[in-house]
N, C-alpha and C positions, 0 to 999 in steps of 0.2 A: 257493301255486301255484308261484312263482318256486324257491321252496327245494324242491319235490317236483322238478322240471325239472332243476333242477341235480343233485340227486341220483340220479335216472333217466340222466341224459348220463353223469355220474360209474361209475353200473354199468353203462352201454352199453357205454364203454369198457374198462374194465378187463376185462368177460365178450369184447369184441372181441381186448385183449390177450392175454389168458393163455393161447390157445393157440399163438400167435406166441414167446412169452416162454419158453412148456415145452419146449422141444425143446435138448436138448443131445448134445453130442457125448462118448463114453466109450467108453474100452478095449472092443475087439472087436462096435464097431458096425459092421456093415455101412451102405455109401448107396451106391443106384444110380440111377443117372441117364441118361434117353433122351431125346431130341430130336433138332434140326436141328442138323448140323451142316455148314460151309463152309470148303474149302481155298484159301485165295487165294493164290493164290505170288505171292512177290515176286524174280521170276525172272530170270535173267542167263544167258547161255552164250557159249561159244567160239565164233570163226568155223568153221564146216562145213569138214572136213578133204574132198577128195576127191581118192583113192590115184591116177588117172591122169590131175589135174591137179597133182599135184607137192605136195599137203599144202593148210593153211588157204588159204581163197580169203575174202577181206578183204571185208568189209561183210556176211556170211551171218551169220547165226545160227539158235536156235529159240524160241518165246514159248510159254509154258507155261497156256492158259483153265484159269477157276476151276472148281467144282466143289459139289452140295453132294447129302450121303447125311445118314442115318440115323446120330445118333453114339450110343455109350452107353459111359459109365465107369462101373466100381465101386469102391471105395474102401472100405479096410479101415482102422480107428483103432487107432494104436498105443495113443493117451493121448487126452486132449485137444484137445492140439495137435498131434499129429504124427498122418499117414495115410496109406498108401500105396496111387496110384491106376490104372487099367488102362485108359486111352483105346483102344476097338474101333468099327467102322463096319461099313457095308455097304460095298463097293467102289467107288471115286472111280473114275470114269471122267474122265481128262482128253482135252483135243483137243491135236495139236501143231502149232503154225504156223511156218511159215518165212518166214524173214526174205531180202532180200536176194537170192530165187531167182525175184523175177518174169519174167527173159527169160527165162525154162525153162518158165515158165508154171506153177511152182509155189508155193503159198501156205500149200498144208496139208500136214502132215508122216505126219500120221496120227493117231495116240489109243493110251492107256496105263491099263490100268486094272491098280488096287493097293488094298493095304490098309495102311495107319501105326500100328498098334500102338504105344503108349507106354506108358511105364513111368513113374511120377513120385513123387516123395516131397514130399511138402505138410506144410504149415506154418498152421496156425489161428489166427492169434497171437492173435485174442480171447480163445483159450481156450475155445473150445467151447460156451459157455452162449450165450444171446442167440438174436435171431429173426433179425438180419442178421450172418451169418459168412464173413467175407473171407478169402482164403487164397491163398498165394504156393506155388510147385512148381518142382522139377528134378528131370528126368528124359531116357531116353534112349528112344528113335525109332528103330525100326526099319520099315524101310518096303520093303513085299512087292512086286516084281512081278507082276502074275497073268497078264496077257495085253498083246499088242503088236498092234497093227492099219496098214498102209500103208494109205497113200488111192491113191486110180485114179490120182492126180496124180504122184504119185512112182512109181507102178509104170510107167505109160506114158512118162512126159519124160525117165525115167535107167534104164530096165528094173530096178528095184526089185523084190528078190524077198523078203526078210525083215528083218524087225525085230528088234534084239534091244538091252534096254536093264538096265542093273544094279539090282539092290537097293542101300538104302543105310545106314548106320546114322551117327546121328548125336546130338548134344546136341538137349535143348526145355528153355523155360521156360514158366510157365506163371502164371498171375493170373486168380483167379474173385470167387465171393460165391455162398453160398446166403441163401436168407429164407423164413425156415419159414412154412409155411400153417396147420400144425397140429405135435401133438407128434411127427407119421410123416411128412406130406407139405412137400416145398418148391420153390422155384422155384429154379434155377440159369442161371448166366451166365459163362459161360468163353473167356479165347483163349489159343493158345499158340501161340510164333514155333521154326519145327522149323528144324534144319540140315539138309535134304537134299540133297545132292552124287550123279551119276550119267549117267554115260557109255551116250550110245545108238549102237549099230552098226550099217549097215546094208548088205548086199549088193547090187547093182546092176552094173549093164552098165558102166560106169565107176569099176570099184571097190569098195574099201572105201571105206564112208562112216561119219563119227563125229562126233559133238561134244560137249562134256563141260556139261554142266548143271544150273546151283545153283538148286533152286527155292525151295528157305529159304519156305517159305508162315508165312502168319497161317495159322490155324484159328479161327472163332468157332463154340461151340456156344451155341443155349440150349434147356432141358431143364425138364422135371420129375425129379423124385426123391420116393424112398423110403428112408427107416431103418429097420431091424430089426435 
């Protein structure tokens, strides 16, 4: 009884492994991968320039809220180990807060929504075989303005009539793991730390108004995927 037990567990397992163990990576595989994905900036900027108070006004700035869409990469394999991937979303909608402009009675700057397109070349270094595949990535970040929104707060307190804030391009890195489910499907787990730098403008009763703004975000996704 003891020895049929043990050998029952014994092919419990191995039938539980093998489709975890089948799945490897090879020249001209596609993998794509959908889930949640999250923009956390780890955000800094300038003091708030305002043109008819004479330039920066000290202690202002803006705070950049997270965000989280729909993320999807594809990834095309060179070899083994080498892949190159195409981080896409649906558009992040960010909020923008101001810092520093309570006597004016403002707190919110208004909201930004984009799209971060990346580019990345990844590194497999297990070499592609195995159920758990780690992988390291550099690439480049371009990140799309799509729309500007002012709050009631800045159009009323500084007569604020437009928004207008740049696109950016900049360096990411990146660090994941897949763990295959089967020889097609697997689970993914990804971040990557973007350089984005981008100056926001705005016109108002008192000027130009500008401040220049690093939002350098985390991004976490996790995801399912597919090989074919």
């Amino acid at each position: 009884m003891k020895k049929t037990l043990v050998s029952s567990a014994i092919a419990a397992v191995i039938l539980a492994a093998a489709p975890l163990t089948a799945m490897s990576y090879e020249a001209g595989d596609f993998i794509i991968r959908a889930g949640a994905a999250k923009v956390s900036p780890n955000d800094s900027s300038s003091a708030i320039s305002v043109e008819d108070l004479g330039g920066r006004v000290p202690g202002t700035g803006v705070g950049v809220e997270s965000d989280t869409q729909i993320g999807i990469t594809a990834t095309y394999m060179l070899n083994s180990n080498w892949g190159i991937e195409l981080l896409a979303s649906t558009p992040f909608d960010h909020d923008l807060k101001a810092k520093g402009l309570g006597s004016f009675g403002i707190s919110d700057v208004g909201s930004v929504e984009h799209l971060p397109p990346t580019l990345s070349v990844q590194n497999y270094f297990l070499g592609g075989n195995g159920a758990f595949q780690p992988y390291v990535g550099l690439g480049i970040n371009y990140t799309v303005i799509l729309d500007e929104e002012l709050s009631g707060q800045m159009k009323n307190a500084l007569g604020a009539s437009s928004m207008e804030i740049d696109d950016s391009i900049g360096f990411s890195v990146q660090a994941g793991f897949d763990y295959a489910l089967s020889d097609k499907w697997l689970l993914n787990a990804a971040v990557w730390r973007m350089d984005i730098e981008t100056t926001a403008t705005i016109k108002s009763d008192v000027g130009k108004i500008d401040v220049d703004v690093d939002i350098d975000p985390w991004v976490y996704m996790v995801s399912v995927g597919y090989k074919f």
